[in-house]
Every structure is written in C-alpha cells, then in structure tokens.
N, CA, C and O of each residue as an XYZ file, in Angstrom:
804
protein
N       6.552    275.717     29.677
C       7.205    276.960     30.092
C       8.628    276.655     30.536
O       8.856    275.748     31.336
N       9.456    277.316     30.081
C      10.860    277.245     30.517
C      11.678    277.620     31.393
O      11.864    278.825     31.223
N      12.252    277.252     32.216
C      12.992    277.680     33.537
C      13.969    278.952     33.097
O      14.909    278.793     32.318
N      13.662    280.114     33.638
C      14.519    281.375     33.264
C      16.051    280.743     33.588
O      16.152    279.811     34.385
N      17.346    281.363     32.854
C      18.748    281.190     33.414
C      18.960    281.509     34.238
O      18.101    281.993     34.976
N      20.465    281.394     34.628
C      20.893    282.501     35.329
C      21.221    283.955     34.931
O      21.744    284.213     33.847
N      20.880    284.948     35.887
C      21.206    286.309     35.635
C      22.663    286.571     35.012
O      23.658    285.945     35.378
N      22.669    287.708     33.891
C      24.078    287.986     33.476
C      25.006    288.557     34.450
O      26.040    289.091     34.050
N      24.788    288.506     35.417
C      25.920    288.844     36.720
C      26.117    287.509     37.339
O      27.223    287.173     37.761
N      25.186    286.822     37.399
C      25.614    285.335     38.134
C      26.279    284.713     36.834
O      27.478    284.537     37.054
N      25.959    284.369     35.716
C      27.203    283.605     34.750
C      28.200    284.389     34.627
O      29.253    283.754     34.676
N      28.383    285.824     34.448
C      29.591    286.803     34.433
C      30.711    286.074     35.626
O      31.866    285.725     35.384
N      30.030    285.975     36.878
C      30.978    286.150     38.502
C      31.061    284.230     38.392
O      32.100    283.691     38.772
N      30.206    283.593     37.999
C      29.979    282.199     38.546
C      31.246    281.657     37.322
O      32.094    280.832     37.664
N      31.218    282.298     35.768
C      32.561    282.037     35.214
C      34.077    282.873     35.886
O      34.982    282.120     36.247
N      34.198    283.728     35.965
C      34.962    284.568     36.685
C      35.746    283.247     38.196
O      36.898    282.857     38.388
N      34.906    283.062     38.668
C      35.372    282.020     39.743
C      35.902    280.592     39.208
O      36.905    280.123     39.747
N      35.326    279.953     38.265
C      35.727    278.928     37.480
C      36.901    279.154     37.339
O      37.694    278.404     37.908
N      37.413    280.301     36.506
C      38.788    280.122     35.765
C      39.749    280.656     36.905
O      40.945    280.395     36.773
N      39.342    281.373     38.004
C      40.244    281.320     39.071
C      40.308    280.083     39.856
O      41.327    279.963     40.536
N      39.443    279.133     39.911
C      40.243    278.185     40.835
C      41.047    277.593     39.630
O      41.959    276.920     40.107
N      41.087    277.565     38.073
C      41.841    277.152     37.387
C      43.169    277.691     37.163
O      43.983    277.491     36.262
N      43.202    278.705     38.600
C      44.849    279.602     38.298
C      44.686    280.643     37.445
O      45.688    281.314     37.197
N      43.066    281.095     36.652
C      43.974    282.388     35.971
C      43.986    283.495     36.852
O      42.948    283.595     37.507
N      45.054    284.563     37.117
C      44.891    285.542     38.242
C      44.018    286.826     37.578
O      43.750    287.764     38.328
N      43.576    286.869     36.172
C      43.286    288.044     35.898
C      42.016    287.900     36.103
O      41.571    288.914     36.640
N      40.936    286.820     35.859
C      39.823    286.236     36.423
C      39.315    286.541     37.454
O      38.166    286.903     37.708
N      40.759    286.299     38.484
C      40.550    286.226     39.892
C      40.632    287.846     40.586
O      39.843    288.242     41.444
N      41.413    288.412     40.187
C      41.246    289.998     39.997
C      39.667    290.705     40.104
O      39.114    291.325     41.012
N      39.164    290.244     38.530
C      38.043    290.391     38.142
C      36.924    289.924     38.728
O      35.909    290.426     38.244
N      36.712    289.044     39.709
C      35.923    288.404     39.995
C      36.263    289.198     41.787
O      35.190    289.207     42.391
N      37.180    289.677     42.482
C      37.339    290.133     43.254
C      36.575    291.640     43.271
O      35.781    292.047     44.119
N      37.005    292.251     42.215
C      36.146    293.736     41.986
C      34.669    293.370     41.713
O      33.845    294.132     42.218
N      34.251    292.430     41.068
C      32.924    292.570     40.768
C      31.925    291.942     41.682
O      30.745    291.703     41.425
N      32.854    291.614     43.263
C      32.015    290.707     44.335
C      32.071    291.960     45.173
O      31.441    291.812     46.220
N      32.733    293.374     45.016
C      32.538    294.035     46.357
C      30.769    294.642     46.203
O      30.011    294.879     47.143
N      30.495    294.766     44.844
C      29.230    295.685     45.534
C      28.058    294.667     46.367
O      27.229    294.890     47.250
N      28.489    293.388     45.548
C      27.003    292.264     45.804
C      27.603    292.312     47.389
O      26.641    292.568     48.113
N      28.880    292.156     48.226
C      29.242    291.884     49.367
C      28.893    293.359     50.327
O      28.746    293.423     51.548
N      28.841    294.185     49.576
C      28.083    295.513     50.258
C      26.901    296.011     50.472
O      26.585    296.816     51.348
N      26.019    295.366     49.393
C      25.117    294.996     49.360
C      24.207    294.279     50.781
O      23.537    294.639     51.749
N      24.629    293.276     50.244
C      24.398    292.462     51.385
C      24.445    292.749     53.267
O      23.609    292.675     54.168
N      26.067    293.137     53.170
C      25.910    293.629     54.125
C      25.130    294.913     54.911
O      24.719    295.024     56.066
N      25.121    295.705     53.906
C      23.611    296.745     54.017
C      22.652    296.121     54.552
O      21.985    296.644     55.445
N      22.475    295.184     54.205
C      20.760    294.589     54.360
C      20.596    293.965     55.858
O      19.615    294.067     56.594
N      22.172    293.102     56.178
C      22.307    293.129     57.374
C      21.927    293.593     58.627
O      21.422    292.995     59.577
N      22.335    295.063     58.443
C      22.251    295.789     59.152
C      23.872    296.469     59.633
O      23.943    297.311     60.529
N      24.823    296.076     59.062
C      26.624    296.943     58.780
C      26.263    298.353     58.376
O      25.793    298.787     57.324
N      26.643    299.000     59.600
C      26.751    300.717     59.222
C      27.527    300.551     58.497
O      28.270    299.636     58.144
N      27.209    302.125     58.117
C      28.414    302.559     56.670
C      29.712    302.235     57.315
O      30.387    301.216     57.164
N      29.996    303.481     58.210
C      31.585    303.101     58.372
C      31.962    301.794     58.241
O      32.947    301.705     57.508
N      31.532    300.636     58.702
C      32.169    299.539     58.782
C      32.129    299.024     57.854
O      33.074    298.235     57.828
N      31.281    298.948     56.548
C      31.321    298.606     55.162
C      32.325    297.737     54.711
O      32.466    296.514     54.720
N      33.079    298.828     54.256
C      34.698    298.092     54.034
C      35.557    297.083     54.711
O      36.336    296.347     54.106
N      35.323    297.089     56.364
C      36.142    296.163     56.824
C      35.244    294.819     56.357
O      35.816    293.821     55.917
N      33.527    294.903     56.518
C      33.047    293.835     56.215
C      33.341    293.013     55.216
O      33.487    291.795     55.317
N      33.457    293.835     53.979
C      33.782    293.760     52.616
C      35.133    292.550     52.335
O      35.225    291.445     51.800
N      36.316    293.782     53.246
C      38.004    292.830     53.233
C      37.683    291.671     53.885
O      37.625    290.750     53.071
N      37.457    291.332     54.969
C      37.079    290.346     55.716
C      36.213    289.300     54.513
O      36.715    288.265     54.074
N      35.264    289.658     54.234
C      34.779    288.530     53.158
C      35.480    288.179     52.081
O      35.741    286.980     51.981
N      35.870    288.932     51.215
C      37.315    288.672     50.113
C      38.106    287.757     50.746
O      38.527    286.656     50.391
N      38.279    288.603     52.061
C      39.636    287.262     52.632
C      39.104    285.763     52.862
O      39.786    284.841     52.415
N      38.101    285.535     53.435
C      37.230    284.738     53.176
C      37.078    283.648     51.907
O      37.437    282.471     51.880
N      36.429    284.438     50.880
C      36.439    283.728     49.863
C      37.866    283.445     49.318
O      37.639    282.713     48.355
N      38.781    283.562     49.373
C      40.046    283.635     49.142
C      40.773    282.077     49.678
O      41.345    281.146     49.112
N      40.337    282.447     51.243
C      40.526    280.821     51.681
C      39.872    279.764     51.320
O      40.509    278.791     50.917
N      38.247    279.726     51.400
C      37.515    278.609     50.918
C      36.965    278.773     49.605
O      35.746    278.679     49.466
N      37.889    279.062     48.390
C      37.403    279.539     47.069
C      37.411    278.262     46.329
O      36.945    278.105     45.201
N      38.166    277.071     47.295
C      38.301    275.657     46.305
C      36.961    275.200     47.042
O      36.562    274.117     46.614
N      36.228    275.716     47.970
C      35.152    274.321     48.255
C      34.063    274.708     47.304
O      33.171    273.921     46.988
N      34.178    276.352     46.699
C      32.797    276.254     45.593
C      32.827    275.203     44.436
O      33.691    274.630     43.772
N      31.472    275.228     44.516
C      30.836    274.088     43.031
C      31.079    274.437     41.789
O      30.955    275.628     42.073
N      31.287    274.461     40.796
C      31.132    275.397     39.883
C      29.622    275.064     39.489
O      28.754    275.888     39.199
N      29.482    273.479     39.549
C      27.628    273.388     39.184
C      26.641    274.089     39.919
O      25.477    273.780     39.662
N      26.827    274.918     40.732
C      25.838    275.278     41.795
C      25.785    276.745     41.334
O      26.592    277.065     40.462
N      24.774    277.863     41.899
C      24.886    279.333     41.834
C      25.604    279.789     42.402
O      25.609    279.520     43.603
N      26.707    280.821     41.818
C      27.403    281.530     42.682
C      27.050    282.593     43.532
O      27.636    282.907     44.568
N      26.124    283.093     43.072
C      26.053    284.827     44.141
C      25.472    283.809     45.371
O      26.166    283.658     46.377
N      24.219    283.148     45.247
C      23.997    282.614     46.926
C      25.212    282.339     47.586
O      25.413    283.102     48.531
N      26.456    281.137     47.308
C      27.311    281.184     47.630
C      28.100    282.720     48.388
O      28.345    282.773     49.593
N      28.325    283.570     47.670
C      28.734    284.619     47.575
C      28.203    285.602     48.874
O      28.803    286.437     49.551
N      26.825    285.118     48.899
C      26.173    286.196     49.894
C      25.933    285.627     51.322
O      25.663    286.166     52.395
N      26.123    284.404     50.958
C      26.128    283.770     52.519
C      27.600    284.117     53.057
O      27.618    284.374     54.261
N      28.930    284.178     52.351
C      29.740    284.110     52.866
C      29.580    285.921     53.569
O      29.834    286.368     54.687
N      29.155    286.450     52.556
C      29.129    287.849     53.384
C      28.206    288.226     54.495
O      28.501    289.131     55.276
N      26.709    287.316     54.608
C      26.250    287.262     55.495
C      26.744    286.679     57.156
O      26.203    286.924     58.233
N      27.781    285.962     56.904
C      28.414    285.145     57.852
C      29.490    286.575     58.578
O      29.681    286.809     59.772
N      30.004    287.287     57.439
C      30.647    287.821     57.991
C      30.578    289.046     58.588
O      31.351    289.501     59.431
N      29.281    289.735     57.945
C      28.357    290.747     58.982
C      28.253    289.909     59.927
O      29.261    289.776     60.621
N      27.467    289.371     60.151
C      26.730    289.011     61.686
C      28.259    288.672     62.919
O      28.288    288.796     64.143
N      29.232    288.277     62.066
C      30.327    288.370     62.930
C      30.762    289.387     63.284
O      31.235    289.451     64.418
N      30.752    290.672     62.331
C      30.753    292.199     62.590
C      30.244    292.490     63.800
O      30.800    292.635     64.888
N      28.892    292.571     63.412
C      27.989    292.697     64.182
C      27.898    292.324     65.814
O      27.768    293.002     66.833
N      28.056    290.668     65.487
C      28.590    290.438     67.263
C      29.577    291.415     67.560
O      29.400    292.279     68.419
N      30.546    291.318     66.923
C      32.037    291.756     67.824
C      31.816    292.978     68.196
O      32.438    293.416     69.164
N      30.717    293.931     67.383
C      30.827    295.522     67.916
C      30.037    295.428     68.964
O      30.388    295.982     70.006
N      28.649    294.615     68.893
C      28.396    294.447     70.157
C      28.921    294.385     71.683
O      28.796    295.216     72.583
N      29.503    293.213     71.674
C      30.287    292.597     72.691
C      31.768    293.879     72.873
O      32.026    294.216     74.028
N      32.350    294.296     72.090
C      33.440    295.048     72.578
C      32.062    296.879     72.765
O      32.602    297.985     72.762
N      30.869    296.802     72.863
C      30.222    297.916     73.273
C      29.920    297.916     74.767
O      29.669    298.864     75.512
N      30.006    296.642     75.008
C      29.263    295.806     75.699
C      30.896    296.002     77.150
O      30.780    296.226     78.355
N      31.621    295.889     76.694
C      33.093    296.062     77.422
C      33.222    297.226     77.722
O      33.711    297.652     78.768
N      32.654    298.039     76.541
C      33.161    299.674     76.935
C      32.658    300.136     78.076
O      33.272    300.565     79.053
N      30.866    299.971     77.813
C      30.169    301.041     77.878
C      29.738    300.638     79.511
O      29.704    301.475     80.414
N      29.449    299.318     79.667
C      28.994    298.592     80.924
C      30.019    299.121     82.340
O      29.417    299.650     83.274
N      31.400    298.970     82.432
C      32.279    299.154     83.000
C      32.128    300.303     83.325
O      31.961    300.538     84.522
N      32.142    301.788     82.012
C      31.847    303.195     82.446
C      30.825    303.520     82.922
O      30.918    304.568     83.560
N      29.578    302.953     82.894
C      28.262    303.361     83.695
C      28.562    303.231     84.919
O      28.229    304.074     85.752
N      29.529    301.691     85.337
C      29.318    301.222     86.900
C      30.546    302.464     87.362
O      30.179    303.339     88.146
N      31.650    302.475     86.958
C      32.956    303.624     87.422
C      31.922    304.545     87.666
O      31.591    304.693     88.842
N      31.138    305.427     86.484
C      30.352    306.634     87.009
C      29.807    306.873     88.247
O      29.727    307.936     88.862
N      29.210    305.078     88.732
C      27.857    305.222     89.407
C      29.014    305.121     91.192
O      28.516    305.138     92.318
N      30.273    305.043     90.939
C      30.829    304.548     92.344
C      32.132    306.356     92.448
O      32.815    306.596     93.443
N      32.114    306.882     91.714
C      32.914    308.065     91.909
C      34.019    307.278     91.629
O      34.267    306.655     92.662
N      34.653    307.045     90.932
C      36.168    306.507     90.682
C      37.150    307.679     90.424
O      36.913    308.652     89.708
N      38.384    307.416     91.174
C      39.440    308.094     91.050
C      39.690    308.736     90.020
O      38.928    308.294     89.161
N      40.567    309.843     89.428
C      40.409    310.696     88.068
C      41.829    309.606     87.914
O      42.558    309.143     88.791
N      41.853    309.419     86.242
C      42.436    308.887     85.826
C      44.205    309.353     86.038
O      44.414    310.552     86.220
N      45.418    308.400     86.010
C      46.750    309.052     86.364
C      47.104    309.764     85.384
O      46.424    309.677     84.361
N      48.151    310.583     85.407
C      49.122    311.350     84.310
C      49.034    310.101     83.427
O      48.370    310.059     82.391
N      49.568    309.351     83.791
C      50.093    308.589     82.473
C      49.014    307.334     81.357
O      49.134    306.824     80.243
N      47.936    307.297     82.561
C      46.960    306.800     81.691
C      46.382    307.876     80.964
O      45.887    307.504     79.901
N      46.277    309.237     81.229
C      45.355    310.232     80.173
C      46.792    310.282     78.678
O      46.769    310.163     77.453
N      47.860    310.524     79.736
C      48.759    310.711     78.194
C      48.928    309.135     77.466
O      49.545    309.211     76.403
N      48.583    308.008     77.762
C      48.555    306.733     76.726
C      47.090    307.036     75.931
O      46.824    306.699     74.777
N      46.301    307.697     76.783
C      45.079    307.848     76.105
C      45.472    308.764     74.646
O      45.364    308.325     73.501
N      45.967    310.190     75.048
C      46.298    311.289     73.451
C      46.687    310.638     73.460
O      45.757    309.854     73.270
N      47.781    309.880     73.561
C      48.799    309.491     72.152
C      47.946    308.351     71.020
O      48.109    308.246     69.804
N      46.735    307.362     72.194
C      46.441    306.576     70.730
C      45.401    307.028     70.278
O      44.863    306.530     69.289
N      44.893    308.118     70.955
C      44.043    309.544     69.620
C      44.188    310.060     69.172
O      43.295    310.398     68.394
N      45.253    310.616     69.139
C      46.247    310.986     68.144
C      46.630    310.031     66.696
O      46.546    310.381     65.519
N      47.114    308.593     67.327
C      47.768    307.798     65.796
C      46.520    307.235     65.387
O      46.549    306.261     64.634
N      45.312    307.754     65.813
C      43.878    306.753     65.445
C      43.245    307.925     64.345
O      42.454    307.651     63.443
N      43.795    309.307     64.649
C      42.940    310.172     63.780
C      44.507    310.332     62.283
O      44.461    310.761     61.130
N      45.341    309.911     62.882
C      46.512    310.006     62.203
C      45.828    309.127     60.716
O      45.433    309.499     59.611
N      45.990    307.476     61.591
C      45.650    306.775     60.383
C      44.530    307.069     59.948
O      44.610    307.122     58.721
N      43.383    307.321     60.343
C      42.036    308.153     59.847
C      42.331    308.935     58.706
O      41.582    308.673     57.765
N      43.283    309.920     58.450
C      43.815    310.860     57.812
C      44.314    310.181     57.171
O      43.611    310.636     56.268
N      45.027    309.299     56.574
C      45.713    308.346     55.554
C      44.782    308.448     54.537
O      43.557    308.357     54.631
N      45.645    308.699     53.294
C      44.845    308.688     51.852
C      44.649    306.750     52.013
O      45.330    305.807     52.416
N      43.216    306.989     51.385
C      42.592    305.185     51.442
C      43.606    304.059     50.985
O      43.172    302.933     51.225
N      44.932    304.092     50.346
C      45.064    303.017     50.055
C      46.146    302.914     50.823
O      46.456    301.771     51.161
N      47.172    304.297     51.393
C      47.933    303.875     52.926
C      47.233    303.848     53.779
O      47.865    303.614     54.809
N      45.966    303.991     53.991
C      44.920    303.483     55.686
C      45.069    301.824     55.092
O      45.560    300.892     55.729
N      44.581    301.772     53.897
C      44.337    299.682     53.722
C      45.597    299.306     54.290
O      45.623    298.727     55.376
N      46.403    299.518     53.804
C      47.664    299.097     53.875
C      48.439    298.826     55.281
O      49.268    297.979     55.615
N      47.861    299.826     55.911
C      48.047    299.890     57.802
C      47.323    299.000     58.356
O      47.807    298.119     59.067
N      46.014    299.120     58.093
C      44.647    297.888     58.582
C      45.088    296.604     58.135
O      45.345    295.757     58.990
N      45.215    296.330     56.900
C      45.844    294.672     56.755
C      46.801    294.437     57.245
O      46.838    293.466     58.001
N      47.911    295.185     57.030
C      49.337    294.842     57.475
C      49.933    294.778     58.647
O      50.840    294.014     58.979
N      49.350    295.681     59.336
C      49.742    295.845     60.620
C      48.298    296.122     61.835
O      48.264    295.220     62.671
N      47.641    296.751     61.942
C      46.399    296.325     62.409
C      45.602    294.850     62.826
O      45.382    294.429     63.962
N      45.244    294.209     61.492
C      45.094    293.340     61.253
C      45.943    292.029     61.293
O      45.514    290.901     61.534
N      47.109    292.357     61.039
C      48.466    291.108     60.537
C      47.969    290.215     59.897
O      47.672    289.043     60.133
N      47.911    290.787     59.166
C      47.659    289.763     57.853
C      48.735    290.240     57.018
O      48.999    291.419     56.782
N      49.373    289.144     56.566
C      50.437    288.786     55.324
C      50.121    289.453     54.530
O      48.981    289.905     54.422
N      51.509    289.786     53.418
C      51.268    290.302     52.377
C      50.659    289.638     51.193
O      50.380    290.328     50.212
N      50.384    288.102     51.199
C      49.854    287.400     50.348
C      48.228    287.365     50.282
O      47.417    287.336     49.357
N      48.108    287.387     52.119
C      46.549    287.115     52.333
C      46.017    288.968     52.487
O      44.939    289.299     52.982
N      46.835    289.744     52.056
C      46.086    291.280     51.846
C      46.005    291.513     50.465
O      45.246    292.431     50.150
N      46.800    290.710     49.223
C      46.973    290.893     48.271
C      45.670    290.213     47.498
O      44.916    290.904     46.813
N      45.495    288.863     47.672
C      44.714    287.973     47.427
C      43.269    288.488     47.614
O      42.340    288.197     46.860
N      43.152    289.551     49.059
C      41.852    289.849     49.574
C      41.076    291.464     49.003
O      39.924    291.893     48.938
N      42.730    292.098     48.600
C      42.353    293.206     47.934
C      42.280    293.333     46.228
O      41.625    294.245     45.723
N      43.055    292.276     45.338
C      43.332    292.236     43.721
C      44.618    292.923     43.925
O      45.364    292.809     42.952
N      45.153    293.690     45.035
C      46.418    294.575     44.668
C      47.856    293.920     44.668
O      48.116    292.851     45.220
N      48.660    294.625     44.047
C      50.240    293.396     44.322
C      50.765    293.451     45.413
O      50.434    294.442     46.064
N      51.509    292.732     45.915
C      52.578    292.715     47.337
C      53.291    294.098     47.023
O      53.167    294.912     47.938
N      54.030    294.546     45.889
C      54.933    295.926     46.054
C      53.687    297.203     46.150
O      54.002    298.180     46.828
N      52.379    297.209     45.529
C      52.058    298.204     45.822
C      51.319    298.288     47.704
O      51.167    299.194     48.524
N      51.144    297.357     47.684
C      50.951    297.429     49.685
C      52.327    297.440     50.348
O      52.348    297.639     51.563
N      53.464    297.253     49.708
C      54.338    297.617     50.619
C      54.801    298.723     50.662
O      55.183    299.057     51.783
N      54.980    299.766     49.520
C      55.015    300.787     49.259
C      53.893    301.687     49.620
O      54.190    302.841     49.929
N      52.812    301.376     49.625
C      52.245    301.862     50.707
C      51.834    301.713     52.582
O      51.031    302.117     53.423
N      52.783    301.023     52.454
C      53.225    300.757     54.018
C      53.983    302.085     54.710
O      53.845    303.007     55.513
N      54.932    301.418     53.717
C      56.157    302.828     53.945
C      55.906    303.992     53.704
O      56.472    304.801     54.439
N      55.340    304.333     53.035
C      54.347    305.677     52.982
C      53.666    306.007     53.843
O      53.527    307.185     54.172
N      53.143    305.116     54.345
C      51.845    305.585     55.215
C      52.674    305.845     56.596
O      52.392    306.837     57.268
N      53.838    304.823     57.071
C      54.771    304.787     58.335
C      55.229    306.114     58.164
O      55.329    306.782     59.194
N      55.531    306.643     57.083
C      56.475    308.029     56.798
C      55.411    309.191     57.297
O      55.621    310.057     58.146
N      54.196    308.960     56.521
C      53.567    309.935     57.411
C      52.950    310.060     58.496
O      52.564    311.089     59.051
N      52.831    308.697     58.886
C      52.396    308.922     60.544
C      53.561    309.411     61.241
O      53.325    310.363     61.985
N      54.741    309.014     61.198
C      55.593    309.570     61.702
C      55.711    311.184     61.644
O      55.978    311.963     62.559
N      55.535    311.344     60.798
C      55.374    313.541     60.427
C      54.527    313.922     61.371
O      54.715    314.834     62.177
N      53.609    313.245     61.286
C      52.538    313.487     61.882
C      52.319    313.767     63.257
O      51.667    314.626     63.850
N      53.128    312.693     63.652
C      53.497    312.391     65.238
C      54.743    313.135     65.860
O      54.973    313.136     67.070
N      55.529    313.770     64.910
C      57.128    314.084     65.488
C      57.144    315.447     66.143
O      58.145    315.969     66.634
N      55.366    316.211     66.080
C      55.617    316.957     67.577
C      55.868    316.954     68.404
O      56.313    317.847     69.123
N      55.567    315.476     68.643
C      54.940    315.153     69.999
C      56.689    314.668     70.681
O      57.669    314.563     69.943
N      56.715    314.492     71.824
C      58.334    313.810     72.997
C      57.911    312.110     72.176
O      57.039    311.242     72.158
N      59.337    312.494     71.549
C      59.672    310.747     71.355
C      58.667    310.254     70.207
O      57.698    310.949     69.903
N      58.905    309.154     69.646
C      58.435    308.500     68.822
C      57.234    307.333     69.543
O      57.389    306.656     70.559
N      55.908    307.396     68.529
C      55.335    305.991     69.311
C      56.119    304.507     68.970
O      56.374    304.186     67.810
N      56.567    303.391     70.493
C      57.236    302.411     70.117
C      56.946    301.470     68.942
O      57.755    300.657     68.495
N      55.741    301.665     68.507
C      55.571    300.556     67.275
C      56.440    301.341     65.818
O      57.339    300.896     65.104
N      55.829    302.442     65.801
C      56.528    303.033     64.827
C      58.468    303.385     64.898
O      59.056    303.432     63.818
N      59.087    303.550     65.903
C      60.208    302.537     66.103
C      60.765    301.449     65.025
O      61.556    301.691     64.114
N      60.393    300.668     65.222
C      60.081    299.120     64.789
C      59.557    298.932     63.147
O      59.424    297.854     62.568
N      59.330    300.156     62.641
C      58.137    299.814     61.515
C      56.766    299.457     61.618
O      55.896    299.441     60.747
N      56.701    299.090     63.171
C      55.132    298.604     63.042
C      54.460    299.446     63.979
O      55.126    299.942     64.888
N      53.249    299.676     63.889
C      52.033    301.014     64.243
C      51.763    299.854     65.784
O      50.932    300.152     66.643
C-alpha cells in the first residue's frame, strides 16, 4: 500500500514558498494570498473572535515574512504554516486578556470605593480618542490597513508591504488618504488632534 502525497494545496503553497525564498516576488505575492484563509482558519479554531481575525492574520504574514528563510523546503508546509499562526493567536489571545485584565479589574475596585467623577479634561481626552477610534473604524479597509500598519502599529513600509503582497506607493497613498479624511472628519471639533498635525494619528 502506498503512502498518499501531499494535498494539492500543500504542493501548490509548499512550491509557492520555494521560489520565494529563491527571490521570485510574484510567488511570494501568491503564496501570501493563498496563506490567509489556512491562517484564518486556524485561528478560528483557536479560539480569535471575528473582529480580531485580521490583525491575527497581518501579524502572522509579518511573521512568516521574517522567518521565511528558516523553512525546509523538504518538510510540509501548511504544519509549518499553522503553527506559526497558532503562535500568533495564543499571543492574541494573551494580550486581550491581560490588557482586559487592566481595564476591567481597576474599574470594579474605583466602583467599589466611590471615586471622584472624572476632570473636564480627562472626559474631553476621552471624546476625542472616540471620536478618531470610530473615525478610523469608518476608513474604507485598505485606508484603516494602512493606518494600523503604518502608524498604529509602526511598522515600515517594507515590513507592511511584505506582510500585506501590496506596494510601498499603494500604502502610502493610502496613508494620505486616510490622514485627509480623518482630518474632515475631525475639523468640527477646536483644533486639530496633535498626531494628525505631524502626519501621524
């Protein structure tokens, strides 16, 4: 009896990775689009709510991006593939924890002692970054990416390019787009927020 192959998605993605560590970028493109569902996947199974999907997703791209020379090519790729996304849920995962864990702990004990009502100026720092949070919320998806890697995140235009398949001019152009309309967005309000100033959120 004969040992089944590999699946036509594991030789499809496991060549796909070959010829990108050999430098071809269209490979590497290709092999970037055809790792988000297995990396969504995965993270589903995790346990990554929806919303967070996507950041899980960029975060692993970026990932494989950095350690894309330690794969084998003799070895299977999707295991490869799914551990790296498993690594990077459960890092999800902690961090929402632990920053729930900051929120929520602190406001039970304030509740339980009557704490002072918050000042003028802490409720107005509060609207203003609920305001640029539903702002960027409102960003058509590829000026929200573009805010989250670039400035959110700070990550380079090489390591957002690399992590998304997209070029450096179309994330920068959607930078500036997206700055243009948060700014619209915001120019009811007294004064400009200081990051946007600056170019940066």
């Amino acid at each position: 009896m004969t040992c089944p192959g590999p699946s036509p998605g594991e030789a499809r993605l496991a060549a796909a990775m070959t010829a990108a560590q050999g430098g071809d970028p269209r490979a590497y493109r290709i092999l970037l689009r055809d790792c988000v569902p297995v990396i969504a996947a995965t993270a589903r199974a995790r346990g990554v709510p929806a919303p967070a999907l996507d950041d899980v997703v960029q975060e692993t791209l970026l990932t494989l991006h950095r350690v894309r020379a330690s794969y084998d090519p003799a070895r299977p790729f999707l295991p490869w593939l799914r551990a790296l996304a498993q690594r990077r849920s459960i890092d999800h995962l902690r961090r929402s924890a632990r920053q729930a864990a900051e929120v929520h702990a602190p406001t039970a004990i304030e509740s339980a002692v009557d704490p002072a009502p918050l000042s003028s100026e802490q409720v107005a720092r509060h609207d203003r970054q609920s305001l640029l949070t539903r702002a960027i919320e409102a960003l058509p998806p590829a000026q929200k990416l573009a805010v989250e890697l670039l400035v959110l995140r700070e990550r380079s235009l090489a390591e957002a390019a690399a992590g998304t398949g997209r070029s450096k001019v179309s994330l920068k152009v959607n930078l500036h787009r997206a700055i243009g309309a948060l700014r619209n967005t915001l120019s009811d309000r007294e004064g400009e927020e200081p990051g946007l100033r600056s170019g940066r959120i």
